[in-house]
C-alpha positions in Angstrom: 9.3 18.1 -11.0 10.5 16.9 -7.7 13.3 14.1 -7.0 12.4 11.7 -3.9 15.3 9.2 -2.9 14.8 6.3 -1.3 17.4 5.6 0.7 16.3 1.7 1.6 17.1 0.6 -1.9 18.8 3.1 -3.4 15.5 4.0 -5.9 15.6 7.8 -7.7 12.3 9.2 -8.3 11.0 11.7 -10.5 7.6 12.9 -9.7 6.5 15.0 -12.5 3.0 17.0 -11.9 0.7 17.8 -14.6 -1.7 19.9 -15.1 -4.7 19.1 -17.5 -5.6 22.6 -18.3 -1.8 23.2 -19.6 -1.4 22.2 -23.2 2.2 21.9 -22.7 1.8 19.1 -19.7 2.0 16.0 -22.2 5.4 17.1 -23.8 6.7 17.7 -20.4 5.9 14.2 -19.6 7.3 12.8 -22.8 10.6 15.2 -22.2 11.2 13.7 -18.6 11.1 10.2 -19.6 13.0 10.5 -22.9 15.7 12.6 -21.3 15.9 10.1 -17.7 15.6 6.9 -19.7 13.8 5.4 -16.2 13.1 1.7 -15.7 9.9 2.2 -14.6 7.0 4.8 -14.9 4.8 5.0 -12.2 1.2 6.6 -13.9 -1.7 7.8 -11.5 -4.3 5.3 -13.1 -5.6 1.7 -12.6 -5.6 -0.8 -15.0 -9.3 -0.5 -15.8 -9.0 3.5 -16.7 -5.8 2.9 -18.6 -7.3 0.1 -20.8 -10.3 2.9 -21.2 -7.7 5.5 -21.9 -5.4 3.8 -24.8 -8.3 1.4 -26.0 -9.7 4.0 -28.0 -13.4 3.1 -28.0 -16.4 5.4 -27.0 -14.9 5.8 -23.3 -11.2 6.4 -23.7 -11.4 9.9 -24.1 -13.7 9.9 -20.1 -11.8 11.3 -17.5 -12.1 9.5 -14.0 -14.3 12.4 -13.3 -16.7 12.1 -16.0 -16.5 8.3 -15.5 -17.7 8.7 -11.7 -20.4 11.2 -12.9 -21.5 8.7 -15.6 -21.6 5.8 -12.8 -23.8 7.9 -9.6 -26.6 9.1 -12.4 -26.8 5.9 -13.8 -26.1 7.2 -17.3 -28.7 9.9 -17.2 -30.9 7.4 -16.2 -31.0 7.6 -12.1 -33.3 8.7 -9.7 -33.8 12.2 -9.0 -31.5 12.2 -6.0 -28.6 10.4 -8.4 -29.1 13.3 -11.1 -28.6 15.4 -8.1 -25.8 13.9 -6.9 -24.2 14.0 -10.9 -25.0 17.1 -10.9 -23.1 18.4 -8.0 -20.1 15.9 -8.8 -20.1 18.4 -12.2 -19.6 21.3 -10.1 -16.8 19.9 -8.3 -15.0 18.4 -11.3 -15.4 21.8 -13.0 -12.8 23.0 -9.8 -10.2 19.7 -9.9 -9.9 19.6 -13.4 -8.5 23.4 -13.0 -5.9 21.8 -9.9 -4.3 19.4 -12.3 -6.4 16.5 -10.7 -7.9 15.2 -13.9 -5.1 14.8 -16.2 -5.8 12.7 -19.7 -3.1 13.3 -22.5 -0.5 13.7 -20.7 -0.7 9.7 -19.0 -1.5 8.5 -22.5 2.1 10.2 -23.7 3.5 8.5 -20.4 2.3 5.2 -21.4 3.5 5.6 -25.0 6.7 7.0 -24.4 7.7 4.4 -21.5 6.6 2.1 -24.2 9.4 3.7 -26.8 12.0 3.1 -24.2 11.7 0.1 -23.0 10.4 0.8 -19.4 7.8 -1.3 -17.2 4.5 0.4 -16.4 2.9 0.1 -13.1 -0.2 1.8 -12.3 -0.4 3.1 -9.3 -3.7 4.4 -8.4 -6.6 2.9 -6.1 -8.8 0.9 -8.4 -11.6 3.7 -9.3 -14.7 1.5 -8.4 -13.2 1.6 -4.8 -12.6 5.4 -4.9 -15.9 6.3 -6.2 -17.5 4.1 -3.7 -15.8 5.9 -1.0 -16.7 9.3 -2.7 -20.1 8.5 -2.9 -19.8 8.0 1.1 -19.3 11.9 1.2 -21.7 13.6 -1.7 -24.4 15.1 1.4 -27.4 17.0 0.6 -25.5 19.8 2.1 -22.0 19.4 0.4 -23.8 19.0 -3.1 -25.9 22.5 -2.6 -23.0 24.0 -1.7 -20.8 22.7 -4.8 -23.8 24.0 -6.6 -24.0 27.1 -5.4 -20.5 27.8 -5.6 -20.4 26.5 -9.5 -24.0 28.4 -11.1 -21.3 29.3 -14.0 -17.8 28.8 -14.0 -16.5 32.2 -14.3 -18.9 33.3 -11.7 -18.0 30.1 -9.1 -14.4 29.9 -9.6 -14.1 33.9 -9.3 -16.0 33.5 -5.8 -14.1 30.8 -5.1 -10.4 32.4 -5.4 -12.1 36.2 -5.2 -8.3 37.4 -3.7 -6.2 35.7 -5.6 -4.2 38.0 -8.3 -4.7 35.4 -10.8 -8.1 36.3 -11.3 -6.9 39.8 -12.7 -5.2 37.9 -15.6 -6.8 37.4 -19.4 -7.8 33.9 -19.5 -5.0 32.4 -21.9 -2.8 34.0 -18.9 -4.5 32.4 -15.8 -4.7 28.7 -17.9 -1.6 28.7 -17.9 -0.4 30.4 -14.6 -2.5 27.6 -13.4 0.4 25.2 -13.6 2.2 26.9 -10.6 1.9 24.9 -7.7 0.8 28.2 -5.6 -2.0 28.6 -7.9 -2.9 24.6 -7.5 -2.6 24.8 -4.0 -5.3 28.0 -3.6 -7.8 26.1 -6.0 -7.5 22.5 -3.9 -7.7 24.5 -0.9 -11.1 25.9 -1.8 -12.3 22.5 -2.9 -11.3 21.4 0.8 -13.2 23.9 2.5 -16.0 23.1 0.3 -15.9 19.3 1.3 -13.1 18.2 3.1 -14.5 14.9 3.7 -14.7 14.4 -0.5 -11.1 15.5 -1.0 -9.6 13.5 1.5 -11.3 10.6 -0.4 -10.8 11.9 -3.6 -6.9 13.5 -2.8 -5.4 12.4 0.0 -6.3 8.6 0.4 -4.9 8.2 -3.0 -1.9 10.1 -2.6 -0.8 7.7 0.5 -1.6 4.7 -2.4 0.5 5.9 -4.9 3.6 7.1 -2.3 3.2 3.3 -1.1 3.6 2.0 -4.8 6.3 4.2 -5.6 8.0 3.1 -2.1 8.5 -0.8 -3.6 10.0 0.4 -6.7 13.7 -0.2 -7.9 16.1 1.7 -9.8 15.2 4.7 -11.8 11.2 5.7 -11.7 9.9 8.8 -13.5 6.1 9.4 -11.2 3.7 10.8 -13.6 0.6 12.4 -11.4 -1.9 15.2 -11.6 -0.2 18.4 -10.1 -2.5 18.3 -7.1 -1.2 15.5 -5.9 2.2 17.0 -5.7 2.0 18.7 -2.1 0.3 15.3 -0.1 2.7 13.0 -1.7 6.0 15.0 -0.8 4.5 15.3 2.5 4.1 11.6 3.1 7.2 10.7 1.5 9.3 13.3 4.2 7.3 11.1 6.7 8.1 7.8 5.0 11.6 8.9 5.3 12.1 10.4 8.4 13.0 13.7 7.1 
């Protein structure tokens, strides 16, 4: 958890990242807000993926991911080059989910506990049709044989992928969870990025300027619930932001 100030309006921030991979990320969520009693909760999501998350019909349990996936095939029913493209979204969602960009649970335990107490909700995200339209800007032949290639099993991709990195020596209940470090975050967005730099910016860094502009125009005390991938861009522009 990191604490921004803003020293314009006086605004305290929490910034909680979570990781979807950790089973423990949801009660973290629910433990910050219970125990900083904000008046508002900032959640990475639009309005259209939260209704999908807490409606609890066929889609609520998609992640944006899956959603996106869903949208460029045309629900298994595309064109050869849209399967393609799904297919190659698959291989890069396979890597984000494991860098905390994919969260589920834990915003549905941030809506429900701001809820309990009383707080307002603002979603802060870009609205997902415009981000998948700007993805779909940067899924090239190229990019998508390459996210392929990289993914032909996910033991075999993601140990390519992060070949040096220690974590890789751990048993698997070891590295899901040593996953939630920020180092280990950091390693596995950074190998996304060299893989499509073009994709993550879309998919990463555009919406972490979105959401550090949200969370700017917000009063009092804010708890910022966000996948854990998001942490290192937003601090970053928020230094900026403030001059620091």
């Amino acid at each position: 958890m990191t604490l921004l100030r803003n020293l314009e309006t006086g605004a305290e921030i929490f910034l909680v990242g979570t990781a979807h991979v950790s089973a423990n990320s949801a009660e973290e969520v629910k433990e910050v807000i219970r125990r900083v009693k904000p008046q508002t909760v900032m959640i990475e999501l639009d309005p259209q993926r939260a209704k999908q998350l807490m409606s609890g019909d066929q889609q609520s349990g998609f992640s944006f991911a899956q959603t996106m996936i869903q949208k460029l095939t045309g629900g298994g029913r595309g064109s050869w080059a849209q399967m393609f493209a799904g297919a190659g979204m698959t291989a890069m969602y396979r890597m984000l989910r494991v860098a905390g960009l994919d969260p589920g649970a834990e915003f549905k335990a941030a809506i429900l506990e701001a809820e309990n107490i009383g707080a307002r909700i603002v979603y802060g995200d870009q609205d997902q049709n415009t981000t998948m339209a700007r993805i779909s800007q940067h899924l090239g032949l190229q990019n998508l044989m390459r996210m392929l290639a990289a993914s032909a099993s996910d033991s075999a991709g993601m140990a390519e992928l992060i070949k040096d990195d220690p974590l890789s020596k751990m048993s698997l209940v070891d590295r899901v969870e040593a996953m939630k470090t920020r180092i280990a975050v950091r390693k596995t967005l950074e190998a996304v990025r060299r893989l499509n730099p073009k994709l993550v910016e879309a998919l990463v860094d555009e919406r972490d300027q979105i959401m550090v502009d949200c969370l700017g125009k917000l009063e009092g005390t804010v708890v910022g619930v966000v996948g854990l991938g998001h942490l290192d861009g937003m601090e970053r522009l928020w230094a900026q932001r403030s001059g620091a």
